[in-house]
C-alpha positions in Angstrom: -1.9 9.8 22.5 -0.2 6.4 22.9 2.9 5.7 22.5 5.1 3.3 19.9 8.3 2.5 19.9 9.9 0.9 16.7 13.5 -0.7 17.1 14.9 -0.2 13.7 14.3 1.7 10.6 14.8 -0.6 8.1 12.1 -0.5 5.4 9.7 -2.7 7.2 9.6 0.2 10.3 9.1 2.7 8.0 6.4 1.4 6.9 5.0 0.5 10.1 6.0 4.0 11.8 3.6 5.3 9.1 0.9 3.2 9.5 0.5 3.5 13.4 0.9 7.4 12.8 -1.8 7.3 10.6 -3.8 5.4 13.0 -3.3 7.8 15.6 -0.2 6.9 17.7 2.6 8.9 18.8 5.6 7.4 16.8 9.6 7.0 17.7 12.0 5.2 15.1 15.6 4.3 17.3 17.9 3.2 13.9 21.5 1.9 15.1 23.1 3.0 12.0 23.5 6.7 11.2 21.1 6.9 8.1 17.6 4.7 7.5 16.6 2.1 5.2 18.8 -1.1 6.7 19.7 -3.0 4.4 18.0 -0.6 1.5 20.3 2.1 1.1 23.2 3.6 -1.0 27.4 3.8 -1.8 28.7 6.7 -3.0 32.1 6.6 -4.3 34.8 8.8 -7.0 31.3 10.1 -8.4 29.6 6.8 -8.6 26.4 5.9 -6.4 25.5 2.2 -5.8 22.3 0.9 -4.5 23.8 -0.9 -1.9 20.9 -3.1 -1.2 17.7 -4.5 -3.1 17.9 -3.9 -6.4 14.9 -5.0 -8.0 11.7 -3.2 -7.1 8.4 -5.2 -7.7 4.1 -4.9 -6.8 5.1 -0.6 -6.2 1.6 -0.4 -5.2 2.3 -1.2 -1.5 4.5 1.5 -1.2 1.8 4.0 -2.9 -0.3 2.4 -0.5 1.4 4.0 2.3 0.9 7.6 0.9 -2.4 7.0 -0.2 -3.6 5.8 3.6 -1.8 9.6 4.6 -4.2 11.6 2.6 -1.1 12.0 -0.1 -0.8 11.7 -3.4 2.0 9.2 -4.1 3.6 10.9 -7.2 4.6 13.9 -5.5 6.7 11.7 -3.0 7.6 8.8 -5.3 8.0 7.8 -8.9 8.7 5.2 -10.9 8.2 3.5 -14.3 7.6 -0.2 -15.7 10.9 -2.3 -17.7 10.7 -3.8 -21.1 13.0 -5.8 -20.5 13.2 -7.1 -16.9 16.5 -9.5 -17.4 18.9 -10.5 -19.8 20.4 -14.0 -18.9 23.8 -15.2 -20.2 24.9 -18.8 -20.5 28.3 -20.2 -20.6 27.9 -21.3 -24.4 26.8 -18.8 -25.9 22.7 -18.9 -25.4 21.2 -15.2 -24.5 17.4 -15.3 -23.2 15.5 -11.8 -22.7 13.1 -12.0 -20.0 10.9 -9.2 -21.7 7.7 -7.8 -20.0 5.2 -8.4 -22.4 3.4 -12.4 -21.9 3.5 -13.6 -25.3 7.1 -11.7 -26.4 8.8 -13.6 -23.4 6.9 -17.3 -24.2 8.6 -16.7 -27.8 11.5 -15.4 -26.4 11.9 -18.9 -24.0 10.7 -21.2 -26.4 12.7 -19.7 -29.2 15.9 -20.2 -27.9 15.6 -23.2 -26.2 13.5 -25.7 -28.3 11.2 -25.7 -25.8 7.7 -26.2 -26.9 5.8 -22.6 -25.9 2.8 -24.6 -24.1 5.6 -26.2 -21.9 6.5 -22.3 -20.7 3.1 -21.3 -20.5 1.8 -23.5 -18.0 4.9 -23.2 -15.8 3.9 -19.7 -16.1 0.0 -20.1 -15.6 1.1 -22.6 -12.2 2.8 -19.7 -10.9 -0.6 -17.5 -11.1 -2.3 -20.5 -9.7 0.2 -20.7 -6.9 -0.4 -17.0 -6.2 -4.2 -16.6 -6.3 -4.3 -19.4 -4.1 -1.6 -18.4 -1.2 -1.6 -14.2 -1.6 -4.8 -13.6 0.5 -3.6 -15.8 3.6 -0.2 -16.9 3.5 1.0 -13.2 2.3 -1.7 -10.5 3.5 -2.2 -12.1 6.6 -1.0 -13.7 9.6 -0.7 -17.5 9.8 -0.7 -17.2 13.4 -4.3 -16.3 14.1 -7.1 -18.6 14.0 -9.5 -16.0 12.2 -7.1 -16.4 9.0 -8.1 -19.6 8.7 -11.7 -19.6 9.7 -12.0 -16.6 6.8 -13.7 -16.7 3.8 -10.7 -16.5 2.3 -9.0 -18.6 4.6 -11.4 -21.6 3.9 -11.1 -20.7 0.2 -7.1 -21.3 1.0 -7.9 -24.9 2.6 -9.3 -25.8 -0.6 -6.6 -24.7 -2.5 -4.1 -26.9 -1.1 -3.7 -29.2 -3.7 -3.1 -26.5 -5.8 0.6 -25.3 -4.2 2.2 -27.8 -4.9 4.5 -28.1 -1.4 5.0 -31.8 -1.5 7.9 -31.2 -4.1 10.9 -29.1 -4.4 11.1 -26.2 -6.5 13.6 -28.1 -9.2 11.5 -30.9 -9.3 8.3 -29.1 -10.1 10.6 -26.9 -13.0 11.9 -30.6 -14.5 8.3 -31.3 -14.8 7.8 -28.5 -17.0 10.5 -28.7 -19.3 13.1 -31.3 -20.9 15.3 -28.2 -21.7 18.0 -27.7 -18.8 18.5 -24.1 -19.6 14.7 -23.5 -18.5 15.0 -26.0 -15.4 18.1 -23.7 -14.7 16.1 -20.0 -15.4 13.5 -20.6 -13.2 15.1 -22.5 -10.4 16.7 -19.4 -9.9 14.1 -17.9 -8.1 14.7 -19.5 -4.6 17.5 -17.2 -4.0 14.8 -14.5 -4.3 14.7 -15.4 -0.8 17.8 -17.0 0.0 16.8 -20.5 -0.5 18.2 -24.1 -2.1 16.1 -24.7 -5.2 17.0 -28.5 -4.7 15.0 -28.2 -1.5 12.4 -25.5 -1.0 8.7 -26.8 -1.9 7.6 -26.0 -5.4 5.4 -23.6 -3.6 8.4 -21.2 -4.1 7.3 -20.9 -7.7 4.7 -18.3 -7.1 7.7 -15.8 -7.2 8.0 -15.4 -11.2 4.3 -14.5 -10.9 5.2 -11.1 -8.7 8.1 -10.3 -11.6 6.1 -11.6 -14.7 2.2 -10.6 -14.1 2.7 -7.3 -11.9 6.3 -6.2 -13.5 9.5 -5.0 -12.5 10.1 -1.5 -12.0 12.7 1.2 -11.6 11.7 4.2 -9.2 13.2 7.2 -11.1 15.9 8.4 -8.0 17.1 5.2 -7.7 16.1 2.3 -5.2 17.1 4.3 -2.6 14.4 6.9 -3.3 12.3 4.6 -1.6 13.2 5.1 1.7 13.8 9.2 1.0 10.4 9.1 0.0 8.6 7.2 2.7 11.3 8.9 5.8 9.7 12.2 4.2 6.3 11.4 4.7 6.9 9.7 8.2 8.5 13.0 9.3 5.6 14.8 7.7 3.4 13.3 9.7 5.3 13.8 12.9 7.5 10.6 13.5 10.9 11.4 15.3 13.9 9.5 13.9 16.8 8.7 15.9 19.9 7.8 14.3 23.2 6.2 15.9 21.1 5.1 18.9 21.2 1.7 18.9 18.9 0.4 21.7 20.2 -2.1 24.1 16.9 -3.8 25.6 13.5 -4.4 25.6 12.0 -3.4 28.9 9.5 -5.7 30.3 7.1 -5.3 33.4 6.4 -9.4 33.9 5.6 -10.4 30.6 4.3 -7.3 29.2 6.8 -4.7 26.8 6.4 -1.5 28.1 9.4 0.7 27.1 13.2 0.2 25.4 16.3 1.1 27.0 18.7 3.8 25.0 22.2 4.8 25.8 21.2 3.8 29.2 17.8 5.6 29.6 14.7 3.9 30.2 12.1 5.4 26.8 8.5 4.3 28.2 5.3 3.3 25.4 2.8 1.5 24.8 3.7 -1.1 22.5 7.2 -1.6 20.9 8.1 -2.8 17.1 11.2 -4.8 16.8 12.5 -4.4 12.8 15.1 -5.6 14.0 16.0 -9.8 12.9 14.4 -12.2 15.0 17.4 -13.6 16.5 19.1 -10.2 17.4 15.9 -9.1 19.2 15.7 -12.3 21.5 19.5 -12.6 22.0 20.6 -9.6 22.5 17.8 -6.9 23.3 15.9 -9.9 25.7 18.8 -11.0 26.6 17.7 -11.4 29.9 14.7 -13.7 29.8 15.8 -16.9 28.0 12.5 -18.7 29.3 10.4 -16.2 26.9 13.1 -17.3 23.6 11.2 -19.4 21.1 14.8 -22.2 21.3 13.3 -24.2 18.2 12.7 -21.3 16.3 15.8 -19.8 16.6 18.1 -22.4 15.9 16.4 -23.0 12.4 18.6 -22.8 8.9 19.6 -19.0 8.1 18.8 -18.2 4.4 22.0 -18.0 2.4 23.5 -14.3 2.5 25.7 -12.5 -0.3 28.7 -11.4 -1.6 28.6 -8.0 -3.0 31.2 -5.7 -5.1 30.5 -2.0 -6.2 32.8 -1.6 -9.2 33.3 1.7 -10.8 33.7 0.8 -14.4 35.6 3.3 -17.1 33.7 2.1 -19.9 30.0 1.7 -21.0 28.9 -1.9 -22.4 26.3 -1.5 -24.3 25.1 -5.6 -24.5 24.3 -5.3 -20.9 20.8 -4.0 -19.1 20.0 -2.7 -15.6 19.5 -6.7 -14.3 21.7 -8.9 -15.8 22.3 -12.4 -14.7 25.7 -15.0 -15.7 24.6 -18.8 -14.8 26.9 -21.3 -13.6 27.4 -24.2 -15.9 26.7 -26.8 -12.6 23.6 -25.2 -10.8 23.5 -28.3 -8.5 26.7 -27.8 -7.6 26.3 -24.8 -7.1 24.1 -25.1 -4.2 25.6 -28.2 -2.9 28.7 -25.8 -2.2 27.0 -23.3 -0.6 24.5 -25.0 1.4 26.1 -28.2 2.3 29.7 -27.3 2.4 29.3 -23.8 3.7 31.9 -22.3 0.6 31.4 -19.9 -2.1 31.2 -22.5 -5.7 34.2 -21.8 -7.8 32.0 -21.2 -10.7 29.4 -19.0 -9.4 26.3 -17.3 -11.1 26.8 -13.6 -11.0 23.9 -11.0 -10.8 25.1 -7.6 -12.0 22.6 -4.5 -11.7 23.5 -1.3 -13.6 21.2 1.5 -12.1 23.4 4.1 -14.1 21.2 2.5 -17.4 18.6 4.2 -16.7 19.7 7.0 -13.6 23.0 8.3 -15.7 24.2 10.1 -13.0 24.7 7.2 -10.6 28.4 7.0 -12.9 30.3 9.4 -14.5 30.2 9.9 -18.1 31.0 6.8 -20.5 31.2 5.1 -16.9 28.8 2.5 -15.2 28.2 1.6 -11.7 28.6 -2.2 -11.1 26.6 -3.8 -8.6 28.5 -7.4 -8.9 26.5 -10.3 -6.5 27.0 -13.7 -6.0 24.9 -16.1 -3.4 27.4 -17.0 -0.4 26.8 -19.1 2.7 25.5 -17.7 6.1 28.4 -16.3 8.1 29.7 -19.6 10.3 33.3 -18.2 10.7 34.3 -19.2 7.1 38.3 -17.7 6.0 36.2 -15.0 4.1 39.6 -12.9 3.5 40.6 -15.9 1.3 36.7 -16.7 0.2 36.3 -13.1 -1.3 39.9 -12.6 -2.7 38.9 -16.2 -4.9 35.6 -15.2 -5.4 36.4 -11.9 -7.3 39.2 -13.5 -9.7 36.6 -16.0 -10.7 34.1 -13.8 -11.5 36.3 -11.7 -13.2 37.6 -14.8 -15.0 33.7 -15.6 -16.2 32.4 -12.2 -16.7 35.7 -11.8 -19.2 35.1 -14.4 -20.4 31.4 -13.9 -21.7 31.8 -10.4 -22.5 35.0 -10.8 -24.2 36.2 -7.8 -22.3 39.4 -7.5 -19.4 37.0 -6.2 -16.6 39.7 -5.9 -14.1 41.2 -3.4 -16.4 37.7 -1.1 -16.2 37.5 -1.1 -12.4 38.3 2.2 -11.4 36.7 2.2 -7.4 36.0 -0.7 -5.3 33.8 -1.2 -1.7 32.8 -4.7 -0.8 29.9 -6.3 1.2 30.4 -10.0 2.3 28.1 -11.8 5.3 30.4 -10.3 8.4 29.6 -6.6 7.2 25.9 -7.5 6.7 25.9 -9.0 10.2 27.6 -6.1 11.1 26.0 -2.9 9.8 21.9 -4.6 9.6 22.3 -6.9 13.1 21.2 -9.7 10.4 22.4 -13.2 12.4 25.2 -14.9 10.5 24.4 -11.9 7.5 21.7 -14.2 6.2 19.6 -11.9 4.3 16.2 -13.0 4.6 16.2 -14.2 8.4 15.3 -18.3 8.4 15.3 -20.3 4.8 12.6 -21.7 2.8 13.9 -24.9 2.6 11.5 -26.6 4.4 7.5 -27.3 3.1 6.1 -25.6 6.4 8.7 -22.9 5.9 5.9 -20.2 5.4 4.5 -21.8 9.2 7.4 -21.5 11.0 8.8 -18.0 10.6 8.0 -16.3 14.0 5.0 -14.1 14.3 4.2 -10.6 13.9 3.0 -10.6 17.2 4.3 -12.4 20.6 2.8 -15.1 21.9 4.6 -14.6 25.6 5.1 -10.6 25.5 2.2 -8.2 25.4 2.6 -5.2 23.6 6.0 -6.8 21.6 5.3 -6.9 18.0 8.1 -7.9 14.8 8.2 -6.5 11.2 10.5 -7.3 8.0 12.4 -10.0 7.2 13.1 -12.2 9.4 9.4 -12.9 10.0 6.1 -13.4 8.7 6.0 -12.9 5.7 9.5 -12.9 4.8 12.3 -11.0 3.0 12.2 -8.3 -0.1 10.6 -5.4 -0.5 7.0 -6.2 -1.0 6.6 -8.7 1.7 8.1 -6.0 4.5 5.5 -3.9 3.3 3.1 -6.6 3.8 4.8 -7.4 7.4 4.2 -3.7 8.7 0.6 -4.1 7.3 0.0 -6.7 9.1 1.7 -5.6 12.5 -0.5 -2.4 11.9 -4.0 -4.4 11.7 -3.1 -6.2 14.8 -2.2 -3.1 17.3 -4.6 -2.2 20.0 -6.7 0.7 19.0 -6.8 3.5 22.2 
């Protein structure tokens, strides 16, 4: 039976573990950390739990996917159910917008509030389906790095489509174009920092991404997001994978140009091919250390997506205005991203995401309590005074959140753990704790994230993140999918 080796179990090598097994290889997972998931996993503190990572799960039918391709039947692994209400946004004076579920309550919803006639926010929604049915089949499901992708039927289709995804534009100027209200500019210019990106900058191709919440929904799996990973680590060990935890593996081992083992705590583990979920950068600079002539230089001095700044607040009280996603805009979004992308700084006014998972899991708080995942968009880690960014950053979103909810926060926060971009370096090996590997902020972006297969070492393949086809959930899934289409069958 041949052999794979997967450096990392993040949720991208999960899923690849389980498609390879399925495929008939002999599978080992080597995970630095002591528990999977990578940057998907949990807190647990004074009888609160925290999703520590991802916190919005969308398109749940690639993780079914996975237990389907076993022979299982995803609902006795995994479960999960479908949000009325995906968001509640909060503005500085006063406005509140529900992003609700249903089409035609949410084009109300928009245009209600804003002024803003409701044809205006249905095409901006109808260009995001465009984008979509013209991009999914080749820039997400497949590799851009393979000439048979493009000489596809679909492929060809793609060619055609060009006109049609709209990269010759930035993301905010494509949203101006849609609406004179600023509010609506600002709401869906927000989506770049679904993958760590400038809206000022990345092509207005970006805009696809309110398609994958809108059109295909925004779930909650019922144990929480980390559920995920419990589900999909049962069903790899079902089907035989081996896990090993706190054995972080220190090279790639390389026979001339072909991969043909990993090196553990000092031992030479021989296979066939090897997986690297690991980021880009770490896995060239650190674990092939050794040959710089086989490092792709250009690729790996590209701009690192932004990263985050993360508190888990126990909070004494239950407020019922507030939803599992909530979101509290800046009043200068330009600013905004001028400060973090330009000056390297956290904005003194930032726009805070808070996710409540105890909403609709009661048990991730204690009773009348709610767990507070509290995130703000921070620059990649370039040896910024983060002791002083972080002790700033929480008075002034204490000072806004206050401020909106007419409530002393501080005075509610009964337990505390913090995440900032050295402890995301740190604990996923994610260079300079940018979260989604390279950023979009560049038309060809999609082009010139690094493979899913080397183009100098045989046998050396990469999933998640940090590579095609980029960051969240649903496109790891789609990374280990395609990683699993590409390996030699024996």
């Amino acid at each position: 039976m041949p052999q794979a080796l997967i450096i990392g179990a993040g949720i991208a090598g999960i899923a690849a573990a389980i498609r390879l097994a399925v495929k008939g290889y002999d599978v080992e997972v080597f995970e630095a950390n002591n528990y999977p998931g990578g940057k998907l996993t949990e807190i647990n503190q004074n009888g609160y739990r925290f999703d520590a990572g991802p916190s919005l799960l969308t398109m749940p039918q690639y993780i079914d996917e996975l237990f389907e391709l076993a022979g299982k039947n995803p609902k006795d692994y995994f479960q999960y159910h479908k949000l009325d209400t995906i968001c509640k946004y909060f503005y500085e004076d006063g406005t509140r917008l529900t992003a609700w579920a249903d089409r035609e309550k949410f084009i109300a919803e928009l245009s209600g509030k804003t002024i803003e006639p409701p044809e205006n926010v249905a095409r901006c929604i109808d260009n995001s389906a465009t984008i979509y049915k013209a991009t999914h089949k080749v820039f997400l499901e497949s590799s851009l790095h393979q000439p048979k992708t493009f000489f596809s039927k679909e492929g060809m289709k793609a060619l055609f489509r060009l006109s049609q995804i709209d990269s010759k534009r930035s993301m905010h100027s494509a949203n101006e174009g849609f609406f004179k209200n600023k509010k609506l500019v600002q709401f869906f210019d927000r989506y770049a920092t679904y993958n760590g990106s400038d809206p000022y900058r990345a092509p207005a191709t970006l805009n696809v991404i309110p398609h994958l919440e809108q059109h295909f929904g925004a779930y909650f799996p019922d144990g929480g997001m980390y559920a995920i990973v419990q589900s999909l680590v049962k069903l790899a060990e079902e089907l035989g994978i081996k896990f090993h935890y706190s054995l972080p593996v220190e090279e790639i081992i390389l026979n001339s140009k072909k991969a043909t083992g990993i090196k553990v705590d000092g031992n030479v583990i021989e296979g066939d091919i090897v997986i690297s979920n690991s980021d880009v950068w770490f896995t060239y600079k650190k674990l092939l250390a050794t040959r710089p002539d086989l490092h792709p230089k250009r690729m790996l001095s590209q701009e690192r997506s932004s990263s985050a700044l993360i508190f888990y607040w126990g909070i004494k009280k239950q407020l019922p205005q507030l939803v599992l996603h909530n979101i509290f805009f800046s009043k200068d979004y330009k600013d905004e991203f001028e400060s973090i992308w330009q000056k390297k700084n956290i904005y003194s006014d930032p726009t805070v995401y808070l996710n409540i998972s105890s909403k609709y899991k009661p048990d991730d708080a204690p009773e009348d309590c709610e767990n507070w995942f509290v995130m703000i968009n921070a620059p990649a880690n370039t040896g910024q005074n983060w002791d002083q960014l972080i002790a700033e950053a929480k008075q002034n979103i204490l000072k806004k959140l206050s401020g909106i909810l007419r409530e002393d926060i501080e005075l509610l926060i009964e337990c505390e753990s913090i995440l900032d971009p050295r402890s995301i370096e740190t604990k996923t090996s994610s260079y300079q704790g940018s979260i989604y590997g390279a950023s979009s902020n560049n038309r060809f972006a999609a082009f010139l994230r690094h493979a899913n297969k080397s183009s100098q070492v045989k046998n050396l393949y990469f999933c998640g993140g940090s590579v095609h086809t980029g960051g969240g959930i649903p496109l790891c899934l789609l990374s280990a999918k395609i990683v699993s289409g590409m390996v030699p069958k024996f």
